[in-house]
PDB file of N, CA, C and O in Angstrom:
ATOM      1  N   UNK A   1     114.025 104.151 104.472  1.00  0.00           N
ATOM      2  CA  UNK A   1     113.907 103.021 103.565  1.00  0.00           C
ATOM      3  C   UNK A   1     113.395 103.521 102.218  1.00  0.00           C
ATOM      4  O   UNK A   1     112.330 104.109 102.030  1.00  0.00           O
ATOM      5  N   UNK A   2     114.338 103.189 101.289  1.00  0.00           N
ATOM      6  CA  UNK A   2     113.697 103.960 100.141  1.00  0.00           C
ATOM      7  C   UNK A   2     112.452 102.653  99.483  1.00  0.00           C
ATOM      8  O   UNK A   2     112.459 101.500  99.914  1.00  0.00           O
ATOM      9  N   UNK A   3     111.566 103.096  98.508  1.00  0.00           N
ATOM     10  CA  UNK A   3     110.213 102.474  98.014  1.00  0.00           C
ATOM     11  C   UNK A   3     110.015 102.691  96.989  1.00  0.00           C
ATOM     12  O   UNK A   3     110.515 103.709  96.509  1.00  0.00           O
ATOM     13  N   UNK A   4     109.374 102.022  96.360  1.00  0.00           N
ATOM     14  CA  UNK A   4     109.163 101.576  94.950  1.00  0.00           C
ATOM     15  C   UNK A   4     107.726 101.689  94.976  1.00  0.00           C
ATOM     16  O   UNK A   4     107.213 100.981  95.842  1.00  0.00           O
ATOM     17  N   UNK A   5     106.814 102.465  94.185  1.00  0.00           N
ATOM     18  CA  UNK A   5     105.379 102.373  94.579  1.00  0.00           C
ATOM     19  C   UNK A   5     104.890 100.727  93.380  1.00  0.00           C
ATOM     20  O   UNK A   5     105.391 100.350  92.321  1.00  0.00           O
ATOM     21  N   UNK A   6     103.835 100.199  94.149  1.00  0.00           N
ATOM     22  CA  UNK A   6     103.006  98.823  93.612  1.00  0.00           C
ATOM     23  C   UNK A   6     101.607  99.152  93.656  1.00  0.00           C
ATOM     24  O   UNK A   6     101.020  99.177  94.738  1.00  0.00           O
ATOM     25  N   UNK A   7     101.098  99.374  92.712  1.00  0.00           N
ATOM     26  CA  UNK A   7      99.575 100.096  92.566  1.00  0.00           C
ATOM     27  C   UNK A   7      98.672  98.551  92.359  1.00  0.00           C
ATOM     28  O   UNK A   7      98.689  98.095  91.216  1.00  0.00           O
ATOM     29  N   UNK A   8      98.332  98.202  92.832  1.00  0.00           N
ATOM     30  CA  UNK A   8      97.587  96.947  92.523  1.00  0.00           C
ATOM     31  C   UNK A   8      95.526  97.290  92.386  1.00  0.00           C
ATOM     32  O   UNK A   8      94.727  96.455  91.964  1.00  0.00           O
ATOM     33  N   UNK A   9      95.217  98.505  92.809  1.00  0.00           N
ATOM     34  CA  UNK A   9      94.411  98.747  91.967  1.00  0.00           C
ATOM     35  C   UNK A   9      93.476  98.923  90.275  1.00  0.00           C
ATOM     36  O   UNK A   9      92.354  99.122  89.810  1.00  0.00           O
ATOM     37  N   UNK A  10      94.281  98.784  90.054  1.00  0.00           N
ATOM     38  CA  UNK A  10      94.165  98.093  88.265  1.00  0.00           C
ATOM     39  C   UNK A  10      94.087  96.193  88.194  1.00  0.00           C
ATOM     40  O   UNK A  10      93.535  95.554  87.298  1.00  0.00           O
ATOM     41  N   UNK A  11      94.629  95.754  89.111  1.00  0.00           N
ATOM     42  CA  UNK A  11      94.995  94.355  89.097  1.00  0.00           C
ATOM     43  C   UNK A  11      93.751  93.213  89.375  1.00  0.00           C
ATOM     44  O   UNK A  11      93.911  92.974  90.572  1.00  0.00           O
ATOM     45  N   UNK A  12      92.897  92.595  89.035  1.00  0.00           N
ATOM     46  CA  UNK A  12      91.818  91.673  89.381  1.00  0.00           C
ATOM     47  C   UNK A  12      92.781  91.120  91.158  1.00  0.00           C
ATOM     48  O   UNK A  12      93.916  90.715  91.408  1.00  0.00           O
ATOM     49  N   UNK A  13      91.659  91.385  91.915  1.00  0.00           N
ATOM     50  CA  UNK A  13      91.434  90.989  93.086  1.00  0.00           C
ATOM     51  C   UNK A  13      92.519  89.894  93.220  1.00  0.00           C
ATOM     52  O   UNK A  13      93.559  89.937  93.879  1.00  0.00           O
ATOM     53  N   UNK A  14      91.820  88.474  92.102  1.00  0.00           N
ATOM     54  CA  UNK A  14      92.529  87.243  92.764  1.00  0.00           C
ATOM     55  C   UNK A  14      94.123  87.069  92.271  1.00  0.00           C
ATOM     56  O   UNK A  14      94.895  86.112  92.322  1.00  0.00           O
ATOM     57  N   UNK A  15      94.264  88.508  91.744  1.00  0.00           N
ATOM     58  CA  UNK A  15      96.358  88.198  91.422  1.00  0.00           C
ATOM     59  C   UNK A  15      96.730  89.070  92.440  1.00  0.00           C
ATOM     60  O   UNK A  15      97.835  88.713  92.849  1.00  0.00           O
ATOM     61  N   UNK A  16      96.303  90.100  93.073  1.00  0.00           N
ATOM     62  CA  UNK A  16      96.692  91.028  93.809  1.00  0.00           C
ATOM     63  C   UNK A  16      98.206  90.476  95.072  1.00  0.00           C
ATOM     64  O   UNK A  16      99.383  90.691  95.359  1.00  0.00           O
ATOM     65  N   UNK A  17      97.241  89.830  95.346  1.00  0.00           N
ATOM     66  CA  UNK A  17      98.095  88.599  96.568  1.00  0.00           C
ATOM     67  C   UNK A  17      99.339  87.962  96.471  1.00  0.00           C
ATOM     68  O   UNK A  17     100.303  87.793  97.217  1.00  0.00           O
ATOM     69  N   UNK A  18      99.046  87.676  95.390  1.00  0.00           N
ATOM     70  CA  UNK A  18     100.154  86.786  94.684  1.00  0.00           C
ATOM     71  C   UNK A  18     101.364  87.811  94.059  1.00  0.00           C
ATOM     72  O   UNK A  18     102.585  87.681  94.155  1.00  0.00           O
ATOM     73  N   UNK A  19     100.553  88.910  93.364  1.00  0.00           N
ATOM     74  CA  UNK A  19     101.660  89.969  92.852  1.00  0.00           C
ATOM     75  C   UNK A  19     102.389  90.862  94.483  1.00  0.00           C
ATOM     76  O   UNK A  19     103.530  91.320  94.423  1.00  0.00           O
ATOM     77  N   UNK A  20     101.768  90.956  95.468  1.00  0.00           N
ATOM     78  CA  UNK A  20     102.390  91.971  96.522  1.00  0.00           C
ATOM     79  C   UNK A  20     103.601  90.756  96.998  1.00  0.00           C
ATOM     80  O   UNK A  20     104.812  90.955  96.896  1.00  0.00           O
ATOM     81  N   UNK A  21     102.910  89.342  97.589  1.00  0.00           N
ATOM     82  CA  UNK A  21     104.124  88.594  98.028  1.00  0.00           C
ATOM     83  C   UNK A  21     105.017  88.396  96.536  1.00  0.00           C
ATOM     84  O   UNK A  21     105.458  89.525  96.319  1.00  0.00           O
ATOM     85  N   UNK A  22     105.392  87.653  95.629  1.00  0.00           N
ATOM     86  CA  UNK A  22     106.035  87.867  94.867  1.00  0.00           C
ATOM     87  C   UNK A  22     107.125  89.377  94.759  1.00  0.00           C
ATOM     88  O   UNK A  22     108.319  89.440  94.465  1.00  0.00           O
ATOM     89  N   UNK A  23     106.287  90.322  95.075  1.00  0.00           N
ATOM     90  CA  UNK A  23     107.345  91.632  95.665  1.00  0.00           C
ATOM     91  C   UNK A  23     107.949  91.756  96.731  1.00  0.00           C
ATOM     92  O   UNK A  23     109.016  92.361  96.840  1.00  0.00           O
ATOM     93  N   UNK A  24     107.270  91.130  97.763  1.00  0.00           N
ATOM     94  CA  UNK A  24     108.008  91.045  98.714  1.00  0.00           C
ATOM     95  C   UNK A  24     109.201  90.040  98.997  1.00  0.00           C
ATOM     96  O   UNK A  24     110.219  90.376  99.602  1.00  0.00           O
ATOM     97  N   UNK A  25     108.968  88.785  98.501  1.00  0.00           N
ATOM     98  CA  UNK A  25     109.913  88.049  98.107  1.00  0.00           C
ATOM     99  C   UNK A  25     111.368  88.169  97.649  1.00  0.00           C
ATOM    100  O   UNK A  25     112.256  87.351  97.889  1.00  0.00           O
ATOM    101  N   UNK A  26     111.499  89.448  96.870  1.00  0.00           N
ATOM    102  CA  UNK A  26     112.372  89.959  95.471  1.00  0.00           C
ATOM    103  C   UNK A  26     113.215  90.889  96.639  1.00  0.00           C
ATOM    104  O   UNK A  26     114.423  90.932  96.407  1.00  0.00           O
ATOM    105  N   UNK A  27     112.858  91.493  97.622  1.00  0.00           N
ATOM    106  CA  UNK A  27     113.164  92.472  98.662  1.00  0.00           C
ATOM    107  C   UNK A  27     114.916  92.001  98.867  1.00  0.00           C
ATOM    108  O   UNK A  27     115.484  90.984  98.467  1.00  0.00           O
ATOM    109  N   UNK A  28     115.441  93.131  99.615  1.00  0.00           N
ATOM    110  CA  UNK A  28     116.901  92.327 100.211  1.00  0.00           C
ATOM    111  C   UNK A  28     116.333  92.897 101.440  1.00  0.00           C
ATOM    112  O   UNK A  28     115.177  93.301 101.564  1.00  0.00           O
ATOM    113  N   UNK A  29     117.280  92.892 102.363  1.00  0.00           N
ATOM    114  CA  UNK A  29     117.008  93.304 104.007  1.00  0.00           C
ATOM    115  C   UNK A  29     117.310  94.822 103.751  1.00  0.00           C
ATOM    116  O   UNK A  29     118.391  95.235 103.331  1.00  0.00           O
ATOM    117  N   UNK A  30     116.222  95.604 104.055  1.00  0.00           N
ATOM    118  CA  UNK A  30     116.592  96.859 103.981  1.00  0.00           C
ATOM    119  C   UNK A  30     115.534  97.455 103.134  1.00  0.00           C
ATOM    120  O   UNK A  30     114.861  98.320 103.694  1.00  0.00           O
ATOM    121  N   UNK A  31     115.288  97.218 102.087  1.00  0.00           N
ATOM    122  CA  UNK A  31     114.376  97.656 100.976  1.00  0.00           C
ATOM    123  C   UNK A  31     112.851  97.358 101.517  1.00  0.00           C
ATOM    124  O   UNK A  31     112.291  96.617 102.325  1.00  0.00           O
ATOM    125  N   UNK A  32     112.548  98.320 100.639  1.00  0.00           N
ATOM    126  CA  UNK A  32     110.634  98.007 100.903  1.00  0.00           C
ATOM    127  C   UNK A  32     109.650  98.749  99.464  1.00  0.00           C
ATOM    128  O   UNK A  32     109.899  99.204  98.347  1.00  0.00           O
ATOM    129  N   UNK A  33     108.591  98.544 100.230  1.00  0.00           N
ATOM    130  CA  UNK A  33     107.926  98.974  98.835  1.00  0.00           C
ATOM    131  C   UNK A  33     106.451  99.703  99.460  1.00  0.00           C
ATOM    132  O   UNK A  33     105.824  99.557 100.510  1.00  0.00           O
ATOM    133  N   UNK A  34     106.294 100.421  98.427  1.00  0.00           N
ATOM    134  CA  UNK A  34     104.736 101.385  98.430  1.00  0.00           C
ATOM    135  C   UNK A  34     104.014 100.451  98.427  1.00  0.00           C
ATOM    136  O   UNK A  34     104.457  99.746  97.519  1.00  0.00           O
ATOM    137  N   UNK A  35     102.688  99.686  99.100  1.00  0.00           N
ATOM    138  CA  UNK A  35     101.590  99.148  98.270  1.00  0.00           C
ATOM    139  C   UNK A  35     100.694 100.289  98.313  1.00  0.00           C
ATOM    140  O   UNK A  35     100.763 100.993  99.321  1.00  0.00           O
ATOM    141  N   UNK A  36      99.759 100.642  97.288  1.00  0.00           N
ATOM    142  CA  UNK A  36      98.502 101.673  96.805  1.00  0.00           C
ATOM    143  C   UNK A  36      97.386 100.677  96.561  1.00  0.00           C
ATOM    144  O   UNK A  36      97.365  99.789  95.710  1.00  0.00           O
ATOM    145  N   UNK A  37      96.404 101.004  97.520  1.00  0.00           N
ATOM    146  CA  UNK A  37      95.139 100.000  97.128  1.00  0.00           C
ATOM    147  C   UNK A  37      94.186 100.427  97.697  1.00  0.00           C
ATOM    148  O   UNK A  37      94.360 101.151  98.677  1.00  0.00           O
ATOM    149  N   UNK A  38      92.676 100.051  97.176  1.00  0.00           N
ATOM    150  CA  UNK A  38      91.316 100.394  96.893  1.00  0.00           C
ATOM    151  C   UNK A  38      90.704 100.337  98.242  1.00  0.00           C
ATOM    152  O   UNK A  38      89.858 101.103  98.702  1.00  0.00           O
ATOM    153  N   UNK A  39      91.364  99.119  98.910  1.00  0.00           N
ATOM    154  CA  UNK A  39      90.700  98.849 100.624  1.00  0.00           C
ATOM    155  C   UNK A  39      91.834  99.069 101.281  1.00  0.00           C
ATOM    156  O   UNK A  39      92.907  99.329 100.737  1.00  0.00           O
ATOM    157  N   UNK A  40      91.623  98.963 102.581  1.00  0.00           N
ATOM    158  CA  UNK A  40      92.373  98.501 103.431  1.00  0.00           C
ATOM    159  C   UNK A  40      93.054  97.191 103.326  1.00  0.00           C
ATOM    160  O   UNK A  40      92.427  96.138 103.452  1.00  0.00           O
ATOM    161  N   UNK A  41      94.331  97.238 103.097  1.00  0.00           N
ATOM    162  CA  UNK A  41      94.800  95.527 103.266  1.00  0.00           C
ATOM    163  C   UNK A  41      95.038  94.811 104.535  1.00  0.00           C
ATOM    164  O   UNK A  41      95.664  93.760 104.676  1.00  0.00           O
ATOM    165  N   UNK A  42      94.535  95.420 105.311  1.00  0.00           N
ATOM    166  CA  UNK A  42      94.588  94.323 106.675  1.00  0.00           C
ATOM    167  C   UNK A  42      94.545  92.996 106.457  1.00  0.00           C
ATOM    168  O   UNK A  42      95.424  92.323 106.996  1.00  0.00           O
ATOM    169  N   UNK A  43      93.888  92.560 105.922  1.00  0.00           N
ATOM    170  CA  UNK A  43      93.759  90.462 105.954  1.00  0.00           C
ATOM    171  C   UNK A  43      95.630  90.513 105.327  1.00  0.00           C
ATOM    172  O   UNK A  43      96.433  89.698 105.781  1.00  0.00           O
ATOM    173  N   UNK A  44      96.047  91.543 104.306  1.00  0.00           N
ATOM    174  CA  UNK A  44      96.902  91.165 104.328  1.00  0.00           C
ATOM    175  C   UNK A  44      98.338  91.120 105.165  1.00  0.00           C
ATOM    176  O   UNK A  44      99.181  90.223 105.136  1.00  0.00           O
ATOM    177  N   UNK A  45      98.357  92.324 105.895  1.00  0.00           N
ATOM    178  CA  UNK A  45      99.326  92.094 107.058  1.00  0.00           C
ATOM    179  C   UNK A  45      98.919  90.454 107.728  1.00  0.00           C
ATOM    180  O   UNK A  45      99.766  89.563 107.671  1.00  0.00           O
ATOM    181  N   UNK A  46      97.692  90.232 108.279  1.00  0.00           N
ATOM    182  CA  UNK A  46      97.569  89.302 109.164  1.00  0.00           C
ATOM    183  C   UNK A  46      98.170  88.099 108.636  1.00  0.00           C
ATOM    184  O   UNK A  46      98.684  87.244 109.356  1.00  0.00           O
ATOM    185  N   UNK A  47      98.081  88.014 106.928  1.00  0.00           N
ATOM    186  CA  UNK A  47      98.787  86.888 106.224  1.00  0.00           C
ATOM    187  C   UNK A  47     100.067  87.103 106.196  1.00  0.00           C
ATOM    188  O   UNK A  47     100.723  86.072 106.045  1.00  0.00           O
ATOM    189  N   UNK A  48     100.784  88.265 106.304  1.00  0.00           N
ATOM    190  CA  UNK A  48     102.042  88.460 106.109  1.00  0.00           C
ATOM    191  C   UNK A  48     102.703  88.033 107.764  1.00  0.00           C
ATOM    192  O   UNK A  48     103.818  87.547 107.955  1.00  0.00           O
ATOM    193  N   UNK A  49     101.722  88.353 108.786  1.00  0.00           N
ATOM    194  CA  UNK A  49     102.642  88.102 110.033  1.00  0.00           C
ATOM    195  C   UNK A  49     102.300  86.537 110.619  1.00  0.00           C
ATOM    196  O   UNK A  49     102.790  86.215 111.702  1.00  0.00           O
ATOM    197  N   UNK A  50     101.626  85.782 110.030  1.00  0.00           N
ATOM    198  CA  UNK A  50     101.525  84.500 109.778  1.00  0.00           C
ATOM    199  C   UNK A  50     102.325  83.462 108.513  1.00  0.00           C
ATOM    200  O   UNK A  50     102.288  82.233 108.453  1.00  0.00           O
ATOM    201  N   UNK A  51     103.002  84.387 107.610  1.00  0.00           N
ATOM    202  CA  UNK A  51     104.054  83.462 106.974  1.00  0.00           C
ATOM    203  C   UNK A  51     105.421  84.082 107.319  1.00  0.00           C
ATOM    204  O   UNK A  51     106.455  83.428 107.450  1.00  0.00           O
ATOM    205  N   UNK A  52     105.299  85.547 107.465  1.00  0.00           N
ATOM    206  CA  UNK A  52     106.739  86.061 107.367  1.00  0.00           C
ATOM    207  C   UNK A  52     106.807  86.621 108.875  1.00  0.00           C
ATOM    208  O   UNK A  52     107.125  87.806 108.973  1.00  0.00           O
ATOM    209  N   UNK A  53     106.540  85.891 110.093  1.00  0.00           N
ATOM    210  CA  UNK A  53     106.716  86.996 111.427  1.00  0.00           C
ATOM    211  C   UNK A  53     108.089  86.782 111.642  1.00  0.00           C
ATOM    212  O   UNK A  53     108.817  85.790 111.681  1.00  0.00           O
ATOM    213  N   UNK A  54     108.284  88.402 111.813  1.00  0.00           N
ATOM    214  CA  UNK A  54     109.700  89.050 112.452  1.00  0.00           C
ATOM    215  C   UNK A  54     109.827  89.798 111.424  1.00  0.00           C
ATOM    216  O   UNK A  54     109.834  91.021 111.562  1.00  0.00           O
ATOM    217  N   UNK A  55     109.961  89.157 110.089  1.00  0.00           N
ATOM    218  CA  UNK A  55     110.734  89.543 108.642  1.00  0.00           C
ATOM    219  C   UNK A  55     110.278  90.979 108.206  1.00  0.00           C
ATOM    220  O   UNK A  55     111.059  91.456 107.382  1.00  0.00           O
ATOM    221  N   UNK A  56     109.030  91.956 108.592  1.00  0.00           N
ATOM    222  CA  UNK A  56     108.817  92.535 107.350  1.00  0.00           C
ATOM    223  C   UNK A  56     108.120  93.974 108.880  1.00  0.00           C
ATOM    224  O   UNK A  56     107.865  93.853 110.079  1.00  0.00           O
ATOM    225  N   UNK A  57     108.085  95.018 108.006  1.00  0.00           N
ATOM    226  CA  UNK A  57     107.672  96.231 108.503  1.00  0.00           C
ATOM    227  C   UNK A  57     106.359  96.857 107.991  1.00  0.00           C
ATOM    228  O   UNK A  57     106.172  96.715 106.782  1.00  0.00           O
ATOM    229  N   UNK A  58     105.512  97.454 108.613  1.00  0.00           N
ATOM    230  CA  UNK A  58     104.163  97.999 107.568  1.00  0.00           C
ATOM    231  C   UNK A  58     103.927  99.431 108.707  1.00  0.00           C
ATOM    232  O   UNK A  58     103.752  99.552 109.919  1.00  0.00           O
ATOM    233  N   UNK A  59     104.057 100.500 107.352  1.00  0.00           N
ATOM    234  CA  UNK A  59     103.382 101.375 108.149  1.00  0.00           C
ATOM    235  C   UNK A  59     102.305 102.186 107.032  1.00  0.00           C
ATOM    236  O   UNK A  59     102.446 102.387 105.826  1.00  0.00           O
ATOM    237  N   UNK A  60     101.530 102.441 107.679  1.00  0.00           N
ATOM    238  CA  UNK A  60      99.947 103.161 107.072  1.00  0.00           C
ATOM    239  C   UNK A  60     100.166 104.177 106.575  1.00  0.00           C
ATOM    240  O   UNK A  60      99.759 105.016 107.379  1.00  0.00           O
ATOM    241  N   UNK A  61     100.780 104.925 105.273  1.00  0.00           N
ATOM    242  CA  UNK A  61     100.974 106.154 104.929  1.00  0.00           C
ATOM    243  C   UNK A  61      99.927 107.043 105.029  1.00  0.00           C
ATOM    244  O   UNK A  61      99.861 108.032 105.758  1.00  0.00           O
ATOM    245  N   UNK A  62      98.639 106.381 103.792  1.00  0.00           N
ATOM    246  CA  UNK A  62      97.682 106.903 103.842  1.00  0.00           C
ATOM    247  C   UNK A  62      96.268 105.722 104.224  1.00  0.00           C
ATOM    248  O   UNK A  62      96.407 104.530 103.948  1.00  0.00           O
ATOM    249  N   UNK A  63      95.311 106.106 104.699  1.00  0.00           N
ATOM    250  CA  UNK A  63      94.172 105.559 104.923  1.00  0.00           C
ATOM    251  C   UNK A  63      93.001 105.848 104.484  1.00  0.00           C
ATOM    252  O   UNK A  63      92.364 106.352 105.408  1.00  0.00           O
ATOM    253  N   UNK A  64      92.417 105.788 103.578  1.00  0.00           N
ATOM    254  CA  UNK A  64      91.458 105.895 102.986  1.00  0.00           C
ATOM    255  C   UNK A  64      90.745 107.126 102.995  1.00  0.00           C
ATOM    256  O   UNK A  64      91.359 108.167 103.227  1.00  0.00           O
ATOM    257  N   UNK A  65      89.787 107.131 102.818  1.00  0.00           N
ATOM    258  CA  UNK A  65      88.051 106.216 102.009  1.00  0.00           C
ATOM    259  C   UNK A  65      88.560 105.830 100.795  1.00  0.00           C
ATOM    260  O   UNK A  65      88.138 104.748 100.387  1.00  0.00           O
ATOM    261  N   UNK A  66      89.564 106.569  99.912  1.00  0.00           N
ATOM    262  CA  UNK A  66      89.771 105.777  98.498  1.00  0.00           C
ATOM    263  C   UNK A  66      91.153 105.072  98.131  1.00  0.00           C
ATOM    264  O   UNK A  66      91.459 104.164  97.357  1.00  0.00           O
ATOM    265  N   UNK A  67      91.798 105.816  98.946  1.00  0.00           N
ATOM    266  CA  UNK A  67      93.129 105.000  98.918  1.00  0.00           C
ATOM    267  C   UNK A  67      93.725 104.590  99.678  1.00  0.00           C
ATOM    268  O   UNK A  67      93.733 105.311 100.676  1.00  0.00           O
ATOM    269  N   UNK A  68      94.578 103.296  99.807  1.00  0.00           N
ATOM    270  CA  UNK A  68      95.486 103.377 101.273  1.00  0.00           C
ATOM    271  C   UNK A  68      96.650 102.900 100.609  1.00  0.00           C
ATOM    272  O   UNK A  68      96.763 102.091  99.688  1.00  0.00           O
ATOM    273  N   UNK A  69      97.871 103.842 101.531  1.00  0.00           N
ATOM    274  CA  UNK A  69      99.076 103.394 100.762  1.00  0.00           C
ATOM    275  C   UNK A  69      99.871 102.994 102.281  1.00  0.00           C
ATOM    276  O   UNK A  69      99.701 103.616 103.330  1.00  0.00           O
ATOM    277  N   UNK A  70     100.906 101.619 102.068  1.00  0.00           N
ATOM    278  CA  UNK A  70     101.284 101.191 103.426  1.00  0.00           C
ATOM    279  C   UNK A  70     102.552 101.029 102.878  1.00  0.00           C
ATOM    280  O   UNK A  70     102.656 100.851 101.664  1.00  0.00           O
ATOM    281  N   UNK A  71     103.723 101.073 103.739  1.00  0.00           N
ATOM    282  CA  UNK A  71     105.124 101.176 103.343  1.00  0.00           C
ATOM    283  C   UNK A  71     105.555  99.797 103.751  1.00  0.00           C
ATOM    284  O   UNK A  71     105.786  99.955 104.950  1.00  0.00           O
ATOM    285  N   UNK A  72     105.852  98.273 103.413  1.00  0.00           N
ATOM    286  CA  UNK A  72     105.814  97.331 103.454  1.00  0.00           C
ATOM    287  C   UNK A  72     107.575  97.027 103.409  1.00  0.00           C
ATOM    288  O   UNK A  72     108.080  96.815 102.306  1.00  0.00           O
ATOM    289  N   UNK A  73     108.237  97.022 104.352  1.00  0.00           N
ATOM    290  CA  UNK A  73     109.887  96.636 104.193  1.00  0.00           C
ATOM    291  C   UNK A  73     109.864  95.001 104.922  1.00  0.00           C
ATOM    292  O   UNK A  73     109.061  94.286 105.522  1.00  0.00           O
ATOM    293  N   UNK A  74     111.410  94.940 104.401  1.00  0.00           N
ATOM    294  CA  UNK A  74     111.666  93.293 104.953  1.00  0.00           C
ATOM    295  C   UNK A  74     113.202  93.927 105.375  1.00  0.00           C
ATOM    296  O   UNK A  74     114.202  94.432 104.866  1.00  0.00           O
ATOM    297  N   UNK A  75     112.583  93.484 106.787  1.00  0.00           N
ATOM    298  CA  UNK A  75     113.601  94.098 108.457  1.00  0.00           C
ATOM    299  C   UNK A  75     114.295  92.625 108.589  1.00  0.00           C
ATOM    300  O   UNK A  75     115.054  92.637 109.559  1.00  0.00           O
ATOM    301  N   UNK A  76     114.284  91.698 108.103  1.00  0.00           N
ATOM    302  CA  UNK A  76     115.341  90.112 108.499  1.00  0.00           C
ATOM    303  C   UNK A  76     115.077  89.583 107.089  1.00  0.00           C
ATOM    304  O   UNK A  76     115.548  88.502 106.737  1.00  0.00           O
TER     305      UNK A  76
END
C-alpha cells in the first residue's frame, strides 16, 4: 500500500482529529497514509473502529518514546 506521510505533530491537539479523519475520508479502497505523532494514537484507532469497523487497516511502524508512526489504509 503505498503512503503519504501526515505529521500532525506541529498541529494543536484539538484539530489533529479532525485533520487525520478528513484524510481518511479522501482515501479510495486501497490507499493509506503515514500518521507521525507525539503519543500513541490508540483512543484513535478505538474511534476509528467505532465509526469505520471493517473499513480501514492500522499497523504500528514505529512506537515510541518520541514518535509513533502507524500505516492507516481503507481496506472497504
Amino acid at each position: 500500500m503505498a503512503t503519504t506521510p501526515l505529521d500532525v505533530r506541529t498541529e494543536p491537539p484539538a484539530r489533529r482529529h479532525e485533520l487525520i479523519f478528513k484524510t481518511f475520508d479522501a482515501l479510495a479502497r486501497g490507499e493509506g497514509f503515514e500518521l507521525i505523532n507525539d503519543h500513541d494514537p490508540k483512543p484513535l484507532y478505538y474511534q476509528l473502529e467505532a465509526e469505520q469497523t471493517g473499513k480501514f487497516s492500522w499497523n504500528y511502524l514505529e512506537r515510541g518514546p518520541e514518535v509513533w508512526r502507524v500505516e492507516i489504509g481503507r481496506i472497504a
